[in-house]
DRENTORKOL-3810 file (N, C-alpha, C; in nm, 4 decimals):
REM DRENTORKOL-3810
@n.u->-0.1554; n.v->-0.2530; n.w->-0.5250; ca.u->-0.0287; ca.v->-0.3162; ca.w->-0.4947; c.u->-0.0068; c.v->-0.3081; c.w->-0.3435
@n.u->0.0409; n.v->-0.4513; n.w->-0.3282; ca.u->0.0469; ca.v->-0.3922; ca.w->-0.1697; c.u->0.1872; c.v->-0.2976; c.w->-0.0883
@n.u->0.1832; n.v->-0.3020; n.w->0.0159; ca.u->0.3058; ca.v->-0.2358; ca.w->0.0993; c.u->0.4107; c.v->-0.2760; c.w->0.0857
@n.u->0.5067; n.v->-0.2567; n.w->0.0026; ca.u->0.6013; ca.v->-0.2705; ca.w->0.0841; c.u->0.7307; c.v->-0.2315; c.w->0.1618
@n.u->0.7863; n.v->-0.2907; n.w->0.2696; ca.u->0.8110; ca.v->-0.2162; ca.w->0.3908; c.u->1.0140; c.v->-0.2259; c.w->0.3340
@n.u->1.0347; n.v->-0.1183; n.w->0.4013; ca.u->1.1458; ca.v->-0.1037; ca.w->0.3903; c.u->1.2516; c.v->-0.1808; c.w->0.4752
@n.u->1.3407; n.v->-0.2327; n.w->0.3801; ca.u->1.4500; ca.v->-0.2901; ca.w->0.5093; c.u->1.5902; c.v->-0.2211; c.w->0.4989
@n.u->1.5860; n.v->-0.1752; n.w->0.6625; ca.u->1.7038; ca.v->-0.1093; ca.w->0.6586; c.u->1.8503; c.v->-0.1971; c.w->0.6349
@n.u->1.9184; n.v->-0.1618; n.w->0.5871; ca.u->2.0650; ca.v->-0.2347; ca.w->0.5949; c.u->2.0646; c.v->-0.3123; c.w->0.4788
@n.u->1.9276; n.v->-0.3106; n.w->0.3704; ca.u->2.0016; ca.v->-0.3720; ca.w->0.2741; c.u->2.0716; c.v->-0.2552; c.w->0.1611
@n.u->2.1675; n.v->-0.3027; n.w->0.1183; ca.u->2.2181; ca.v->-0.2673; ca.w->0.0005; c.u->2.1749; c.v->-0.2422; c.w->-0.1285
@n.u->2.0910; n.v->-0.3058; n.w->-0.1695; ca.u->2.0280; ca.v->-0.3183; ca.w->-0.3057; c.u->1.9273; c.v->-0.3640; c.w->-0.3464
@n.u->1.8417; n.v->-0.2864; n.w->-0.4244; ca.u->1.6758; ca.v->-0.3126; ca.w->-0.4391; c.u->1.7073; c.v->-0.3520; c.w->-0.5963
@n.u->1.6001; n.v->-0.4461; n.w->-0.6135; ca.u->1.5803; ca.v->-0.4716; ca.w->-0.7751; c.u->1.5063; c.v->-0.3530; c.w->-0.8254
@n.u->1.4682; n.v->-0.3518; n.w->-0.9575; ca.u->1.3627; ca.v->-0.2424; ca.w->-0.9849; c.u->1.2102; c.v->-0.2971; c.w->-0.9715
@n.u->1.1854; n.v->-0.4210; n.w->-0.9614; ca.u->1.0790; ca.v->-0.4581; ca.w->-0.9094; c.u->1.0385; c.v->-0.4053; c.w->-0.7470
@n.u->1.1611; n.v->-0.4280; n.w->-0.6789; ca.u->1.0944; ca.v->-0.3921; ca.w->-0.5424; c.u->1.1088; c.v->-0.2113; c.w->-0.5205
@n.u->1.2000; n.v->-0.1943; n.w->-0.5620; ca.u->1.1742; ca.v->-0.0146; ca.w->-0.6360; c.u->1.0190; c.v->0.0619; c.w->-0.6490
@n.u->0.9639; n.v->-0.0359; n.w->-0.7546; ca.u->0.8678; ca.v->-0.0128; ca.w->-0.7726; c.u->0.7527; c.v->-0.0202; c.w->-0.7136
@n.u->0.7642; n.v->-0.1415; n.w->-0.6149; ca.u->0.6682; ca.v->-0.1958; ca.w->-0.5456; c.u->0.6459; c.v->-0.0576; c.w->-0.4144
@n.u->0.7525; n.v->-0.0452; n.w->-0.3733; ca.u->0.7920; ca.v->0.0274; ca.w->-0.2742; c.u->0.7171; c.v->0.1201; c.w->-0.3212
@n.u->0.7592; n.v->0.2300; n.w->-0.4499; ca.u->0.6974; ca.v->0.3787; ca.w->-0.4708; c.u->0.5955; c.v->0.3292; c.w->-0.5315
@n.u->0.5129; n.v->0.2322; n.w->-0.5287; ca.u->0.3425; ca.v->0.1800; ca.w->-0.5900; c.u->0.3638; c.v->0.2694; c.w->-0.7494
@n.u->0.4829; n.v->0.2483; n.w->-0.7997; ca.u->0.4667; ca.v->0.2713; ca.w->-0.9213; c.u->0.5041; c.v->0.1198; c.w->-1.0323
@n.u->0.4638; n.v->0.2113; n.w->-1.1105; ca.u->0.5407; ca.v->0.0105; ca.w->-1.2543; c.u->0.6646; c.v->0.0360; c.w->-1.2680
@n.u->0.6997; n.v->-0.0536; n.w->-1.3259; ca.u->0.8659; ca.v->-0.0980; ca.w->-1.3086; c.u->0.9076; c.v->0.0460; c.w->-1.4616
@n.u->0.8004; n.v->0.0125; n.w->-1.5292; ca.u->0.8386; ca.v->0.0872; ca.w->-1.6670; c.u->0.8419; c.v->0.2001; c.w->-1.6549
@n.u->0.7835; n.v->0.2933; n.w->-1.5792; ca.u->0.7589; ca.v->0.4535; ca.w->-1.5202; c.u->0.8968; c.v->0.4546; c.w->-1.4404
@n.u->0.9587; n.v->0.3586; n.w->-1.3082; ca.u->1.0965; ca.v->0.3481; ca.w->-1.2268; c.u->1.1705; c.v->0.3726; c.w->-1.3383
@n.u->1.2043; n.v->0.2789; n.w->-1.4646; ca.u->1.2790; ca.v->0.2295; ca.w->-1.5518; c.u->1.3241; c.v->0.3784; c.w->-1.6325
@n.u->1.1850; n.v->0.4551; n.w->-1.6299; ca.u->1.1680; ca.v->0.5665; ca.w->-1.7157; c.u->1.2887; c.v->0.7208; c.w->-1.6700
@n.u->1.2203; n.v->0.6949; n.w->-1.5107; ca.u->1.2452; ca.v->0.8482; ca.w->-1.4393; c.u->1.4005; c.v->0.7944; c.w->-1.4615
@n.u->1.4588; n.v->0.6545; n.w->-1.4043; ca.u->1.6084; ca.v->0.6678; ca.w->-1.3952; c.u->1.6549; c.v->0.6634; c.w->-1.5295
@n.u->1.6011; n.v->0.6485; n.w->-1.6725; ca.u->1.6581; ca.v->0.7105; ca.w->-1.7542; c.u->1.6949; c.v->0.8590; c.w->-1.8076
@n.u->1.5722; n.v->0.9477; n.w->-1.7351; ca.u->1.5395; ca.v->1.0393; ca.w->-1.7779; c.u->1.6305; c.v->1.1479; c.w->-1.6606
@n.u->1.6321; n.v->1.0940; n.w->-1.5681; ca.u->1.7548; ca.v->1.1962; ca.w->-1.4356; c.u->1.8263; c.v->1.1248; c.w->-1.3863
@n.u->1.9380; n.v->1.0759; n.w->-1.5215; ca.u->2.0751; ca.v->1.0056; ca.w->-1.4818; c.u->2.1727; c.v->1.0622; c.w->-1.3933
@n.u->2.1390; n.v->1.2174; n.w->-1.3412; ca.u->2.2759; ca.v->1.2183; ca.w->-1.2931; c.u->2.1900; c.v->1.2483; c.w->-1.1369
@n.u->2.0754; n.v->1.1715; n.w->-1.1207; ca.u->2.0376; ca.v->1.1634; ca.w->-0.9806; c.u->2.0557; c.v->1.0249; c.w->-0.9224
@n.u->1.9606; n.v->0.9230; n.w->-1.0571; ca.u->1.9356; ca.v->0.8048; ca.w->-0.9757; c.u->2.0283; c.v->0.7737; c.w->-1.1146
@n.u->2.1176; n.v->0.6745; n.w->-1.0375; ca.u->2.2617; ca.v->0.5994; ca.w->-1.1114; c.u->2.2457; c.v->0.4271; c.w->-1.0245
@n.u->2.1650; n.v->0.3868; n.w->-1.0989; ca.u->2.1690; ca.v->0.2123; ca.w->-1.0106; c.u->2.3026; c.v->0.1457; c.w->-1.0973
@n.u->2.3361; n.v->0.0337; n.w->-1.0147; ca.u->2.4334; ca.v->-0.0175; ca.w->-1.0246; c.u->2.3604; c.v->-0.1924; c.w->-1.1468
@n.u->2.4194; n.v->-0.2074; n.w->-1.2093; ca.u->2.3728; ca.v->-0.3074; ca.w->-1.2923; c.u->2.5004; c.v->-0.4070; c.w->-1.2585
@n.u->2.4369; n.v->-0.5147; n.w->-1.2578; ca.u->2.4848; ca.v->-0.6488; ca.w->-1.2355; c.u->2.5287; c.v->-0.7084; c.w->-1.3712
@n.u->2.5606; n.v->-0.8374; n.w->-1.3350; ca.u->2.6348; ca.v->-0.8927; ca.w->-1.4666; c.u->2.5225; c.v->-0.9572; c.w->-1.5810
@n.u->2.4071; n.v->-0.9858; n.w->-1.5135; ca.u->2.2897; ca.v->-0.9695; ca.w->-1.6039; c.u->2.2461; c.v->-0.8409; c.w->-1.7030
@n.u->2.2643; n.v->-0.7097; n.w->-1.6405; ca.u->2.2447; ca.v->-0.6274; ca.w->-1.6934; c.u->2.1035; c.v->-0.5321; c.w->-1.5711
@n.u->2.1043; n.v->-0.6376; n.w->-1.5153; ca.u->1.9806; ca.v->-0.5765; ca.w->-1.4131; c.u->1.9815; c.v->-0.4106; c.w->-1.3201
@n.u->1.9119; n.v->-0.3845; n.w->-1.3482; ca.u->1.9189; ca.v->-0.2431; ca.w->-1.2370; c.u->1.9005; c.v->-0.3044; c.w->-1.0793
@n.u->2.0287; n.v->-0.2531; n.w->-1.0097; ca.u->2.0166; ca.v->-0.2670; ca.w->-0.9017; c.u->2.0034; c.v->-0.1135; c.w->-0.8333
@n.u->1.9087; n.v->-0.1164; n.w->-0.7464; ca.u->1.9143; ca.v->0.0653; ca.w->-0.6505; c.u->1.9816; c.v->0.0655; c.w->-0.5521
@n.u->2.0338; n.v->0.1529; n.w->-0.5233; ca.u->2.0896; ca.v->0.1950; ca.w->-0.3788; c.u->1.9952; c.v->0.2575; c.w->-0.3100
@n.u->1.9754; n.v->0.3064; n.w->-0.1530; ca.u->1.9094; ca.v->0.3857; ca.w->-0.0728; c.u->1.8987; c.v->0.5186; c.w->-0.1463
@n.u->2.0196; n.v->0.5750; n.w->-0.2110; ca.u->2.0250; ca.v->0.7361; ca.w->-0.2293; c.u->1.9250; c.v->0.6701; c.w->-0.3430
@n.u->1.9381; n.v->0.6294; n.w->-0.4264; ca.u->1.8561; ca.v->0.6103; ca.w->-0.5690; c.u->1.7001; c.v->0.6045; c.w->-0.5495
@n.u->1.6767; n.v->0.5397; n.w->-0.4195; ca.u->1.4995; ca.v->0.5396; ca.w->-0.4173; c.u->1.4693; c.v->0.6569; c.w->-0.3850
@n.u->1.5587; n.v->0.7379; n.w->-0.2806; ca.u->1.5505; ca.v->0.9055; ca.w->-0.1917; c.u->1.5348; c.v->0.9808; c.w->-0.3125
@n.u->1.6371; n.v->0.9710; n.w->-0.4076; ca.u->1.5888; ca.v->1.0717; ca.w->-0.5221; c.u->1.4899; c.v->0.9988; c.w->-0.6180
@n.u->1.4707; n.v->0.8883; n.w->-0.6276; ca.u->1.3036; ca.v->0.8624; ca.w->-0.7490; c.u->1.2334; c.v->0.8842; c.w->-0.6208
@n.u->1.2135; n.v->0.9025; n.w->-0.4883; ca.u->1.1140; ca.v->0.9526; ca.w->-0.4219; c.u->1.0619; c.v->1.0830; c.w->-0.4244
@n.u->1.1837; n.v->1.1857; n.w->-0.4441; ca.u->1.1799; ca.v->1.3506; ca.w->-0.5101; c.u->1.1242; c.v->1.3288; c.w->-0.6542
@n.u->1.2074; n.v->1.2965; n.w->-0.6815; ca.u->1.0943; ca.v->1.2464; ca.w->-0.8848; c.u->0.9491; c.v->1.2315; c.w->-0.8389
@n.u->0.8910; n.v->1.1372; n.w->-0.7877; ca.u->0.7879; ca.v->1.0841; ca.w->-0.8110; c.u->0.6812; c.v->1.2291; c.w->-0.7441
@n.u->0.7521; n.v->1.2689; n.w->-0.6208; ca.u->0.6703; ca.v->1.3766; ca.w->-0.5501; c.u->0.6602; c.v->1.5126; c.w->-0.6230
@n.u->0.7349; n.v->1.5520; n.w->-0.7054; ca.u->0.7932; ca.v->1.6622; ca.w->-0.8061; c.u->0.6489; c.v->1.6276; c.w->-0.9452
@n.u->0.6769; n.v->1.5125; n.w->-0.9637; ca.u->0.6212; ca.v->1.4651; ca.w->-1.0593; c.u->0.4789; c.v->1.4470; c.w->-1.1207
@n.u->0.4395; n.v->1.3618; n.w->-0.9729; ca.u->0.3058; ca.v->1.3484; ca.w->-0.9139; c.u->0.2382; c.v->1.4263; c.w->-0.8297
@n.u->0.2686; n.v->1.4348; n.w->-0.7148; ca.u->0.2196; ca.v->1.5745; ca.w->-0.6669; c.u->0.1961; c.v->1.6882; c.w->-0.6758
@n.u->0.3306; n.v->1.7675; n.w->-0.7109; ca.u->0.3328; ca.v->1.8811; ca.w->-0.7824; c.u->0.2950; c.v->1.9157; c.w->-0.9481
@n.u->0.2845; n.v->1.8066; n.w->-0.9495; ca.u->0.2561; ca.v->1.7828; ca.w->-1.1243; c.u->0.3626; c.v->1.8899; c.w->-1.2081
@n.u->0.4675; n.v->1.8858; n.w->-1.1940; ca.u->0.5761; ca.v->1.9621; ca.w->-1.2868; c.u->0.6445; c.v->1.8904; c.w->-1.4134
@n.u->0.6848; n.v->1.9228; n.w->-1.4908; ca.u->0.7166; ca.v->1.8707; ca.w->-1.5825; c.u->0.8378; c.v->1.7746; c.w->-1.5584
@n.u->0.8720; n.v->1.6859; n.w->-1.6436; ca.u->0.9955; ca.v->1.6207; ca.w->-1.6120; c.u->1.1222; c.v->1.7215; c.w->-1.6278
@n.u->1.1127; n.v->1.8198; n.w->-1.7180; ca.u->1.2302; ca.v->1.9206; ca.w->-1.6658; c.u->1.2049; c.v->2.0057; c.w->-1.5668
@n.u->1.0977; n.v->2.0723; n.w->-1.5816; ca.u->1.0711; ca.v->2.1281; ca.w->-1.4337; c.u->1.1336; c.v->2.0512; c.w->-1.3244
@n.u->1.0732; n.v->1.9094; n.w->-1.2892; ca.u->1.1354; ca.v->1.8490; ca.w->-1.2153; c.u->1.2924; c.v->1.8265; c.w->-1.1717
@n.u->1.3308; n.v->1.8586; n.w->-1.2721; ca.u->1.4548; ca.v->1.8292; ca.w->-1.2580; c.u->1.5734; c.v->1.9412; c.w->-1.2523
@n.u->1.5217; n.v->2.0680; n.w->-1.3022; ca.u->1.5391; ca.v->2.2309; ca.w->-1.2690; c.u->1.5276; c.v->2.2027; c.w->-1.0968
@n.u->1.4316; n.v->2.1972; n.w->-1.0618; ca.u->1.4086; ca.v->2.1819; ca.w->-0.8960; c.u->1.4855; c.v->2.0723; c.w->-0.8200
@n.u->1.5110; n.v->2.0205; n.w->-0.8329; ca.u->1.6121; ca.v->1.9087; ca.w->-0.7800; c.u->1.7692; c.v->1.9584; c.w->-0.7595
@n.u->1.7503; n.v->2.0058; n.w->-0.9175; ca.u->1.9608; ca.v->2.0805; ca.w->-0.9401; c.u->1.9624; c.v->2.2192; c.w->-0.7943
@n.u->1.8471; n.v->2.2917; n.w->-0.8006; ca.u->1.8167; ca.v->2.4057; ca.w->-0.7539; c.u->1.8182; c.v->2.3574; c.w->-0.5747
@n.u->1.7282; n.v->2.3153; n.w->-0.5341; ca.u->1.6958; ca.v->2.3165; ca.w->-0.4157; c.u->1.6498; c.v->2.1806; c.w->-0.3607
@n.u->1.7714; n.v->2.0984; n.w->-0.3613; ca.u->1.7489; ca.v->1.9272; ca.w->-0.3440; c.u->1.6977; c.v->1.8736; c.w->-0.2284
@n.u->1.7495; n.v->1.9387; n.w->-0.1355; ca.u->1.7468; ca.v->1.9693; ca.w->0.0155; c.u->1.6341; c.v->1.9797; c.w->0.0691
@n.u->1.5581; n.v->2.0869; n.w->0.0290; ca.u->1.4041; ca.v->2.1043; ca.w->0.0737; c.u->1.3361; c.v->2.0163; c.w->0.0261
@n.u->1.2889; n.v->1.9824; n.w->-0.0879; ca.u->1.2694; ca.v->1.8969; ca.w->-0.1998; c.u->1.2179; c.v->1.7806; c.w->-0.1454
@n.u->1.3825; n.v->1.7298; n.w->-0.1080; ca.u->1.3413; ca.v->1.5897; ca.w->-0.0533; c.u->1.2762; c.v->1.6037; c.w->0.0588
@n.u->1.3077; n.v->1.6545; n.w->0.1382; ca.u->1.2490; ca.v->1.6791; ca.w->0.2798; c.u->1.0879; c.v->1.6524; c.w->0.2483
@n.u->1.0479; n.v->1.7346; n.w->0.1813; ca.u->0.8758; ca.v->1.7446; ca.w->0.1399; c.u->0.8429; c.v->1.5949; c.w->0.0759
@n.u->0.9015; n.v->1.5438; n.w->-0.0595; ca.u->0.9079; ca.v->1.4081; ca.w->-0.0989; c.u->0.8669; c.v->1.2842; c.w->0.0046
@n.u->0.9984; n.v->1.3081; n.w->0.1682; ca.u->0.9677; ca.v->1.2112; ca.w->0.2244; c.u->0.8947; c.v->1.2319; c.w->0.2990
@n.u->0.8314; n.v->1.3700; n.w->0.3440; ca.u->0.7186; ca.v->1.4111; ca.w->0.4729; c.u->0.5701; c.v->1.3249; c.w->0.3518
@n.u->0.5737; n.v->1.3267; n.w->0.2419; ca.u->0.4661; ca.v->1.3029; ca.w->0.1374; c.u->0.5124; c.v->1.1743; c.w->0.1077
@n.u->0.5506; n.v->1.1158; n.w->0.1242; ca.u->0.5783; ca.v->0.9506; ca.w->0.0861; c.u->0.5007; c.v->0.8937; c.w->0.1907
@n.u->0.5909; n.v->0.8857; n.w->0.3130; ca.u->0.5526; ca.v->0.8512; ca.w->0.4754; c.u->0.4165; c.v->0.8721; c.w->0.5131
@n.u->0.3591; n.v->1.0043; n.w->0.4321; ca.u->0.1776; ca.v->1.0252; ca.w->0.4705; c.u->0.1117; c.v->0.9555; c.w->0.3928
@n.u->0.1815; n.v->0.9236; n.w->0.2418; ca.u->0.0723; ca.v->0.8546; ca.w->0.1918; c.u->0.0767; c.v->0.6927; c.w->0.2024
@n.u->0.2124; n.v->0.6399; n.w->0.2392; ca.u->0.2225; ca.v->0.5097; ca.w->0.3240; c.u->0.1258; c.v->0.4716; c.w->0.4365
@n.u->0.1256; n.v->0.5921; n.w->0.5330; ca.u->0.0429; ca.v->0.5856; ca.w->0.6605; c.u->-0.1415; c.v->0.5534; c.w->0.6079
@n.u->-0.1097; n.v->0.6799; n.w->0.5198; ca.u->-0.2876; ca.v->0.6710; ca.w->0.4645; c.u->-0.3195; c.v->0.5538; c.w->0.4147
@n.u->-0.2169; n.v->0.4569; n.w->0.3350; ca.u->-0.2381; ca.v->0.3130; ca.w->0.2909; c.u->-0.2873; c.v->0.2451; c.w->0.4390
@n.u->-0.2109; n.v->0.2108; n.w->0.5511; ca.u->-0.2261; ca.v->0.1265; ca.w->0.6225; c.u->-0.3439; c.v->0.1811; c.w->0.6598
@n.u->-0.3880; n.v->0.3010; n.w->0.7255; ca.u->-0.5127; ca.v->0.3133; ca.w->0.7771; c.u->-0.6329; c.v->0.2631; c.w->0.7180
@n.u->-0.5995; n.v->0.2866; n.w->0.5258; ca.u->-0.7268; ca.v->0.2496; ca.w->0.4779; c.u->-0.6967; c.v->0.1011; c.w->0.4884
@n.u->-0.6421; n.v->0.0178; n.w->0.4996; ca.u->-0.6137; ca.v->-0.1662; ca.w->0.4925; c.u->-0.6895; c.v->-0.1656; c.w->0.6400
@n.u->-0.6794; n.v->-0.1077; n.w->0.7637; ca.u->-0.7263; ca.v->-0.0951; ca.w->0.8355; c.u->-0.8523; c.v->-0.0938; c.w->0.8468
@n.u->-0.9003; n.v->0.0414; n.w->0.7968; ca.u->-1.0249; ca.v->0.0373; ca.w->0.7919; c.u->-1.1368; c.v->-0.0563; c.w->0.7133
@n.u->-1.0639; n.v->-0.1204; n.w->0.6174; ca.u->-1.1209; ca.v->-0.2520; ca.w->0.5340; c.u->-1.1358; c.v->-0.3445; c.w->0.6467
@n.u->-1.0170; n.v->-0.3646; n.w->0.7423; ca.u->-1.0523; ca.v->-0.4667; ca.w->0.7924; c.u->-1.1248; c.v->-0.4811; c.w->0.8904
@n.u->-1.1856; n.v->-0.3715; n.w->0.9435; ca.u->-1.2877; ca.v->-0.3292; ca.w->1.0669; c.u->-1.3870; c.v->-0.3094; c.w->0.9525
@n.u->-1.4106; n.v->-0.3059; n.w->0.8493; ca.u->-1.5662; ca.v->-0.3092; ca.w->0.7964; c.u->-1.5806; c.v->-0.4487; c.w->0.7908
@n.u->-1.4708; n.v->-0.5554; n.w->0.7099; ca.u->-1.5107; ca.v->-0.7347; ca.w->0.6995; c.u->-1.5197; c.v->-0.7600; c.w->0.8516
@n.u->-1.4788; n.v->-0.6911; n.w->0.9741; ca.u->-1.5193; ca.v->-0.7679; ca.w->1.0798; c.u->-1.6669; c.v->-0.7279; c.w->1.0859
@n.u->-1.6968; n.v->-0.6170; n.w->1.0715; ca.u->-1.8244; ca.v->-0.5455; ca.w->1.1115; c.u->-1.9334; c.v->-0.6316; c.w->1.0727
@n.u->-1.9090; n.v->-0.6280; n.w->0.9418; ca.u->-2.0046; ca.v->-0.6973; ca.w->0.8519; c.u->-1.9352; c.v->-0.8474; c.w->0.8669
@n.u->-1.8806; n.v->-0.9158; n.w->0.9164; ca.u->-1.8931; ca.v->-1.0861; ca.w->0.9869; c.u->-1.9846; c.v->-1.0951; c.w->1.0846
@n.u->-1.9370; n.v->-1.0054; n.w->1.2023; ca.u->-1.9822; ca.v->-0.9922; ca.w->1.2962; c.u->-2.1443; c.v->-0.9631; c.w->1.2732
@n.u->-2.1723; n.v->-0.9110; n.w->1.2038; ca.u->-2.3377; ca.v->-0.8671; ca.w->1.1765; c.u->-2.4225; c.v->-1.0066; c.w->1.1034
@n.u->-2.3215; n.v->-1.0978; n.w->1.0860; ca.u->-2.3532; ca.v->-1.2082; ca.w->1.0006; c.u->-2.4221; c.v->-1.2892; c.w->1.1114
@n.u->-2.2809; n.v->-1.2861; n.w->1.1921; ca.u->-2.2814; ca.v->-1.3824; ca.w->1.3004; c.u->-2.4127; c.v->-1.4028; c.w->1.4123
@n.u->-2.4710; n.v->-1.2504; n.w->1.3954; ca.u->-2.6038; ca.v->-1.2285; ca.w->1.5170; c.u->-2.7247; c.v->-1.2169; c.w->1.4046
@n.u->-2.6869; n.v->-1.2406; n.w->1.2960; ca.u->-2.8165; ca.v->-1.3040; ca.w->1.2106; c.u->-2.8484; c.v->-1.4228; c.w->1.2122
@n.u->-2.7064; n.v->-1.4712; n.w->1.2294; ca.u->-2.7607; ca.v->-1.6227; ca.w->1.2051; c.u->-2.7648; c.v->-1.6848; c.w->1.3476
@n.u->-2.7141; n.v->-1.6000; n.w->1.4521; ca.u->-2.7210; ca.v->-1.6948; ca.w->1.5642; c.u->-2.8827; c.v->-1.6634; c.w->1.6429
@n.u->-2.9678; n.v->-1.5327; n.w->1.5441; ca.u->-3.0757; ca.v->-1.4911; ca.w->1.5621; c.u->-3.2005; c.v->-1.5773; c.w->1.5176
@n.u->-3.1169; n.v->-1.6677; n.w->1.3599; ca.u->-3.1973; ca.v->-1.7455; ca.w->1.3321; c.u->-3.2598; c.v->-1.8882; c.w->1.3578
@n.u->-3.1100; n.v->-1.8759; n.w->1.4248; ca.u->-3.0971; ca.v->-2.0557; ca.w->1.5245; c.u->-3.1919; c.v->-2.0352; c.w->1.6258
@n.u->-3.1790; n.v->-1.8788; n.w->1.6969; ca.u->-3.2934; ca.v->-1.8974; ca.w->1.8136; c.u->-3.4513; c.v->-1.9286; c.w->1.7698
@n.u->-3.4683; n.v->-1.8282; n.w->1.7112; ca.u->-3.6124; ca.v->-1.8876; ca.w->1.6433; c.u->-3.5921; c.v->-2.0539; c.w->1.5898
@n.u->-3.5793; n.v->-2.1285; n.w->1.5259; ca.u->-3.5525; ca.v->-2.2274; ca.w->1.5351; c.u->-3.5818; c.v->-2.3263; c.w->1.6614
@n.u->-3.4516; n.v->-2.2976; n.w->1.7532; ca.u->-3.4866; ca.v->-2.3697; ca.w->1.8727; c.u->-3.5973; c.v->-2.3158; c.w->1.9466
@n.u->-3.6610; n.v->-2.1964; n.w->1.9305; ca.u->-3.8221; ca.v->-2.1527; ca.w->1.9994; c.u->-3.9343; c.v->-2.2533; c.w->1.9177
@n.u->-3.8760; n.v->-2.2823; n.w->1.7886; ca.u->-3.9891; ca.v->-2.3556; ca.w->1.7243; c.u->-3.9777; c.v->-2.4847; c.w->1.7555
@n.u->-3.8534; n.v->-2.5817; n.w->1.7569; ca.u->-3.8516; ca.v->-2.6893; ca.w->1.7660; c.u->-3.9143; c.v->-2.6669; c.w->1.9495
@n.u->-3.8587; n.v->-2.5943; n.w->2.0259; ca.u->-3.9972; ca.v->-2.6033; ca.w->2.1917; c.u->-4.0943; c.v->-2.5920; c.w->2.1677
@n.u->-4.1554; n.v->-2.5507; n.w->2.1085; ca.u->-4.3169; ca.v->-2.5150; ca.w->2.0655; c.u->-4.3844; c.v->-2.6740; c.w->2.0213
@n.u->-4.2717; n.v->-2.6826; n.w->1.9004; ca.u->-4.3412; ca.v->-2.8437; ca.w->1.8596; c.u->-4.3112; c.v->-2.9468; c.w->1.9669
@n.u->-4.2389; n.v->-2.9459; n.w->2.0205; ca.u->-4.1914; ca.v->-3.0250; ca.w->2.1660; c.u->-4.3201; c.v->-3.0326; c.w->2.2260
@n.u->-4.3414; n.v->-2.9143; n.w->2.2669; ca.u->-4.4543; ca.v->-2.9195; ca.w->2.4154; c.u->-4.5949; c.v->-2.9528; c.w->2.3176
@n.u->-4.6226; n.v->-2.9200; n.w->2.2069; ca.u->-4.6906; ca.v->-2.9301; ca.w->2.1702; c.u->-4.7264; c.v->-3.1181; c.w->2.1295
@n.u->-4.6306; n.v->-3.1496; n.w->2.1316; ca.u->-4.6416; ca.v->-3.3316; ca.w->2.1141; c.u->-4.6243; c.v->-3.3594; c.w->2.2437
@n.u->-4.5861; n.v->-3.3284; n.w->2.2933; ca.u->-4.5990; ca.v->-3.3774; ca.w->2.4754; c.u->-4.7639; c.v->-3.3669; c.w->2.5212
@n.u->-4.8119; n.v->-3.2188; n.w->2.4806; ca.u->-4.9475; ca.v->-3.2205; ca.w->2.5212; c.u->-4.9751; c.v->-3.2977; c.w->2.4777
@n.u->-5.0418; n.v->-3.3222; n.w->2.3594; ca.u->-5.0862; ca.v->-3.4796; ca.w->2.2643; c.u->-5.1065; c.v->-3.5940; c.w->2.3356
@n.u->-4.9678; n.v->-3.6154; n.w->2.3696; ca.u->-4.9661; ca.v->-3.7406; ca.w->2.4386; c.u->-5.0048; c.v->-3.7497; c.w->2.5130
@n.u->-5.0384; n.v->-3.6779; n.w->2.6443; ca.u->-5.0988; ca.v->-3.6685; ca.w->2.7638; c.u->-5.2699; c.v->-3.6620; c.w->2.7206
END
């Protein structure tokens, strides 16, 4: 899934971009905010849609790091949150932000290998044109002699 980037100043995320954001599925988002209602509380529209607030992704960002990282249980998780929210998150977003960073580097580094390997294309084949034009001189001079 790819990146995506946060915009400050908006108000409200769908649970699609929720999800997109924490590279999780909408059904796992859908899950944690059922499961730690009295953290993440999205606001539902007249559809019925989950809308997030900023605080709501900050705490499914503690979920997910509690969750996934630490691999604790969903009550565990949530023992630790009531307990010590503060630190918590702090670690959540120092571990979000690194593994964001580690995304772009590796998109990065993909894209310095497709140049690498273009570029390696490029002096094959512009290796093969030379031979080529050494051959078409060869047959050149070689029908010139002839003629003479």
């Amino acid at each position: 899934m790819p990146y995506k980037e946060y915009v400050p100043g908006k108000i409200y995320w769908s649970i699609g971009e929720v999800a997109q954001l924490l590279n999780e599925s909408t059904s796992r988002v859908r899950f944690w905010t059922d499961h730690f209602k009295s953290f993440v509380k999205p606001v539902r529209n007249a559809r019925g849609d989950r809308k997030y607030t900023e605080s709501d992704i900050d705490a499914l960002k503690v979920i997910q790091y509690l969750v996934t990282e630490r691999r604790m249980t969903l009550e565990g998780a949530a023992a630790a949150m009531k307990n010590s929210l503060d630190d918590t998150a702090r670690k959540a977003q120092v571990v979000f932000r690194l593994r964001r960073i580690q995304e772009r580097l590796n998109d990065i580094a993909q894209i310095i290998d497709e140049t690498a390997a273009s570029a390696e294309i490029v002096r094959n084949v512009a290796a093969s044109l030379q031979k080529n034009v050494d051959n078409l001189n060869d047959t050149a001079e070689s029908l010139g002699d002839n003629m003479n």
